[in-house]
C-alpha positions in Angstrom: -3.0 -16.9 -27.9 0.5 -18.7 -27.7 2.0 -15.8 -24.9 -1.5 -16.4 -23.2 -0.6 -19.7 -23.0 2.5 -19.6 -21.9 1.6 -17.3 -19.2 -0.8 -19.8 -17.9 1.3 -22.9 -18.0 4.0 -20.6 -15.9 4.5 -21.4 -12.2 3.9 -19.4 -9.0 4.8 -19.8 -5.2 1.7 -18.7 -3.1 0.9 -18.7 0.3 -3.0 -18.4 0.0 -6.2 -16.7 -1.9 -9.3 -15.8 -0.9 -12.5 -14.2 -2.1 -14.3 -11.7 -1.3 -11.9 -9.4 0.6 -12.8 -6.3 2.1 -9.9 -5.0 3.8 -7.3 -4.5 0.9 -8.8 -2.5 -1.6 -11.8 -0.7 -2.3 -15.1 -3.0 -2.2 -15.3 -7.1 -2.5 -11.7 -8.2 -4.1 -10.0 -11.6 -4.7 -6.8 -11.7 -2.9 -3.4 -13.3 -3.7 -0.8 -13.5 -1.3 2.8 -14.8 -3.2 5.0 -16.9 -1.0 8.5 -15.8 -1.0 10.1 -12.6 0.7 13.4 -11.8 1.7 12.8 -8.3 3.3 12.1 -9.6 6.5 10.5 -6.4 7.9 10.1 -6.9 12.0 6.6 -7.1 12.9 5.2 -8.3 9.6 2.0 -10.0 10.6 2.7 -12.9 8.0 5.6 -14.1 8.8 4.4 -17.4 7.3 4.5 -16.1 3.7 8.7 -14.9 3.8 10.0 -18.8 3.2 10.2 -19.3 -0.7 9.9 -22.4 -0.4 6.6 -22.8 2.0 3.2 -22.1 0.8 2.4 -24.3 -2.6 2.7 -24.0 -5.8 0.2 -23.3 -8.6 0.0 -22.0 -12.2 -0.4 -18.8 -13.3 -3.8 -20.3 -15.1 -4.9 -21.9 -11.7 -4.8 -18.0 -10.3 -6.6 -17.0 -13.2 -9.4 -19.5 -12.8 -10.4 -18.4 -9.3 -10.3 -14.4 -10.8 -12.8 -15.0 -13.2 -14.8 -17.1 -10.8 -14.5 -13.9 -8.9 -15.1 -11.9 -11.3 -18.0 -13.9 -11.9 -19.3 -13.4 -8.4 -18.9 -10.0 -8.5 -15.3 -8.9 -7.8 -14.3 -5.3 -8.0 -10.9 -5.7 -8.2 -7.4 -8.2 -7.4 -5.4 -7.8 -5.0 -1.9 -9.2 -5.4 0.5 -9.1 -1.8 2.5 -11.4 -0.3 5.7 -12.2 0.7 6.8 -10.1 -2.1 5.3 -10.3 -5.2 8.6 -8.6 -7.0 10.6 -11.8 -5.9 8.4 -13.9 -8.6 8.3 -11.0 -11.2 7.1 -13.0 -14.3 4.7 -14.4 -12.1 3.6 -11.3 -11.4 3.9 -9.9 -14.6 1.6 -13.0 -16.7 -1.1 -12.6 -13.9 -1.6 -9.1 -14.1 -1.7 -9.6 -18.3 -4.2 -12.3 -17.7 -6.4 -10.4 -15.4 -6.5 -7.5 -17.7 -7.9 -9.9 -20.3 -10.5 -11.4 -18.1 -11.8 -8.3 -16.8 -12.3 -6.7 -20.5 -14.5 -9.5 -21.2 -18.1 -8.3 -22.3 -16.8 -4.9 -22.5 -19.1 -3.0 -24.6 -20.0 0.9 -24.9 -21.5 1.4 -21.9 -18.7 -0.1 -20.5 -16.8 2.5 -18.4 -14.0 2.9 -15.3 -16.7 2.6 -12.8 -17.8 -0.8 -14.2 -14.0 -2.0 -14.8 -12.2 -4.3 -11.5 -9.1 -2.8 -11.0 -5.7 -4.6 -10.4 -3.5 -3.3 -6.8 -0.1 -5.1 -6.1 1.7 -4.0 -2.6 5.2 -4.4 -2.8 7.6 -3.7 -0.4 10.3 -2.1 -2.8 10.8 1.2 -3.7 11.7 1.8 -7.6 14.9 2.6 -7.1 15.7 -0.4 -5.1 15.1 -3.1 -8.1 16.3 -3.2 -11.4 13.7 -1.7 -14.2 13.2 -4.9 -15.8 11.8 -6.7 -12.3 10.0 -3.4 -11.5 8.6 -3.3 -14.9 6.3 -6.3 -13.8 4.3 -3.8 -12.0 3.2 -2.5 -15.7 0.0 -3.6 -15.6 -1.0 -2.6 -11.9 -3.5 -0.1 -11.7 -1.9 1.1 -8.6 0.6 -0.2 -6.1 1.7 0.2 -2.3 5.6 0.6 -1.8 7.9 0.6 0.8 9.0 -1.7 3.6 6.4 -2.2 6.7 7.8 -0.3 9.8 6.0 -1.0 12.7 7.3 1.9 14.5 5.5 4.4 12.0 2.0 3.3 12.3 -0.9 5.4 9.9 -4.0 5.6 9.5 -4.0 6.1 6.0 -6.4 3.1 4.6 -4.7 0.4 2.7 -1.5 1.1 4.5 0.4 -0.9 7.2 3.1 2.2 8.2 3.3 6.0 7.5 6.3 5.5 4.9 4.3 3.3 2.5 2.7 5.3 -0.5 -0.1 4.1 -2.4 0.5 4.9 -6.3 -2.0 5.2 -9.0 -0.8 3.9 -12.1 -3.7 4.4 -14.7 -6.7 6.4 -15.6 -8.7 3.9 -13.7 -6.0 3.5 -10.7 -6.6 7.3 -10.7 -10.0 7.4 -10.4 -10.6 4.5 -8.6 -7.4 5.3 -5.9 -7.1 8.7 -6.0 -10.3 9.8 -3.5 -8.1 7.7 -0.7 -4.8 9.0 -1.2 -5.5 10.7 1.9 -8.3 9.2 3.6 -8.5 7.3 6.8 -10.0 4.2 8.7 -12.9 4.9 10.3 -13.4 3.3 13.5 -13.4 -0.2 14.0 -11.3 -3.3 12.6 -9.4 -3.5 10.1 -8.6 -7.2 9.7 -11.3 -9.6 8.4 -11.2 -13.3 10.3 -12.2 -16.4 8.4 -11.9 -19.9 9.5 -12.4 -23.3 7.2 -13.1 -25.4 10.4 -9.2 -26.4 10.2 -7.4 -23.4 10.3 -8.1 -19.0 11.1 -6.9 -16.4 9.1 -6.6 -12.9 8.8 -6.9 -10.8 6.2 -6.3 -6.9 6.0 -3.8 -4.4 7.0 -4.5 -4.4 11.3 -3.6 -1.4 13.3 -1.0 -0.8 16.1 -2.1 -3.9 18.8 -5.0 -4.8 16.8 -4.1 -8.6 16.5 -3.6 -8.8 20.4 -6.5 -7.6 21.3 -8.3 -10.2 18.9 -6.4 -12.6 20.3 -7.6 -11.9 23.4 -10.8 -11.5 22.4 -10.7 -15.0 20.7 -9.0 -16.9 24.4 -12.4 -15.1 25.6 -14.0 -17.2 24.0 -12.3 -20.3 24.2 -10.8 -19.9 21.2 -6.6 -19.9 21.4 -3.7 -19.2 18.7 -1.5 -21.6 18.3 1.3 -20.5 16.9 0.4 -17.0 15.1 2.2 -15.8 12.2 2.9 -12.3 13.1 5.6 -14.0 16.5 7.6 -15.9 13.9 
């Protein structure tokens, strides 16, 4: 109870969260997106997410709370991006340990992998690029997405913003739950989500090449115009 605790009481920089997400991870997920990145890759569509000292700051407890309300609704997994969620690794580290709790709640018997939410992390480091004891905050990641976004190798791999970025499982559930789509592809049709709060639109999911200009158009079609987007700095 007292490391529990402790990891709730522990601060985190983030940049936004939101529930359900389609778009990063199979079925309906609560996303996280840490504030903080220094890689800077051109073309990131969230540009708005690299200052470490934007976004706001919460606990590791207040991230937990809106996971088990999640949970609660339904949630079939967490998905933890950013920025770059290696930059706040015991962050990173005390969510993912927290989540793991919450999900195991009521597990019972007939409680199996197909039943269990899973935990993904993108990160836009490669193992070697870290030392072990910031990449070791990935432990409890059922799978991960590494490598820097190059918009110059666009995929259509799911889940994946570039063709250099590999998606990882980690566990017996990041293998069953990840492995079918290690090779799989977007079918037709968009691949960012839009929501709006009546103040402000966002975008969540992983868009392809010239997909955020065309809904931009689409949008001044409507009436509706940008101001400002993330993704032109």
């Amino acid at each position: 109870m007292a490391e529990y605790d402790a990891d709730a009481a522990r601060e985190v920089r983030i940049a936004d969260g939101y529930f359900p997400v389609e778009t990063l991870g199979p079925g309906r997920r609560l996303a996280l997106w840490f504030q903080g990145c220094a890689l800077a890759c051109p073309g990131c569509m969230s540009r708005h997410t690299w200052d470490p000292a934007g976004g706001r700051t919460a606990t590791v407890g207040d991230l937990l709370r809106l996971w088990e309300a999640a949970l609660d609704r339904g949630a079939r997994g967490l998905t933890v991006s950013g920025g770059e969620p290696l930059a706040q690794p015991a962050a990173l580290a005390a969510l993912l340990r927290g989540a793991d709790r919450l999900r195991r709640r009521g597990d019972g018997p007939r409680t199996g992998l197909a039943d269990t939410a899973d935990l993904l992390v993108y990160t836009g480091h490669e193992p070697d690029e870290v030392p072990d004891r910031v990449w070791s905050a990935l432990s409890g990641a059922d799978a991960v997405v590494t490598g820097r976004f190059r918009v110059a190798e666009p995929t259509d791999l799911v889940w994946r913003g570039s063709a250099n970025q590999r998606l990882v499982p980690r566990t017996r559930l990041g293998t069953a739950r990840y492995g079918p789509h290690l090779t799989r592809t977007y079918s037709p049709g968009p691949r960012v989500t839009l929501r709006t709060d009546g103040t402000a639109t966002r975008l969540y999911g992983v868009p392809a090449r010239g997909e955020l200009r065309r809904l931009e158009l689409g949008l001044a079609a409507t009436g509706v115009r940008l101001r400002g987007p993330s993704w032109r700095g």
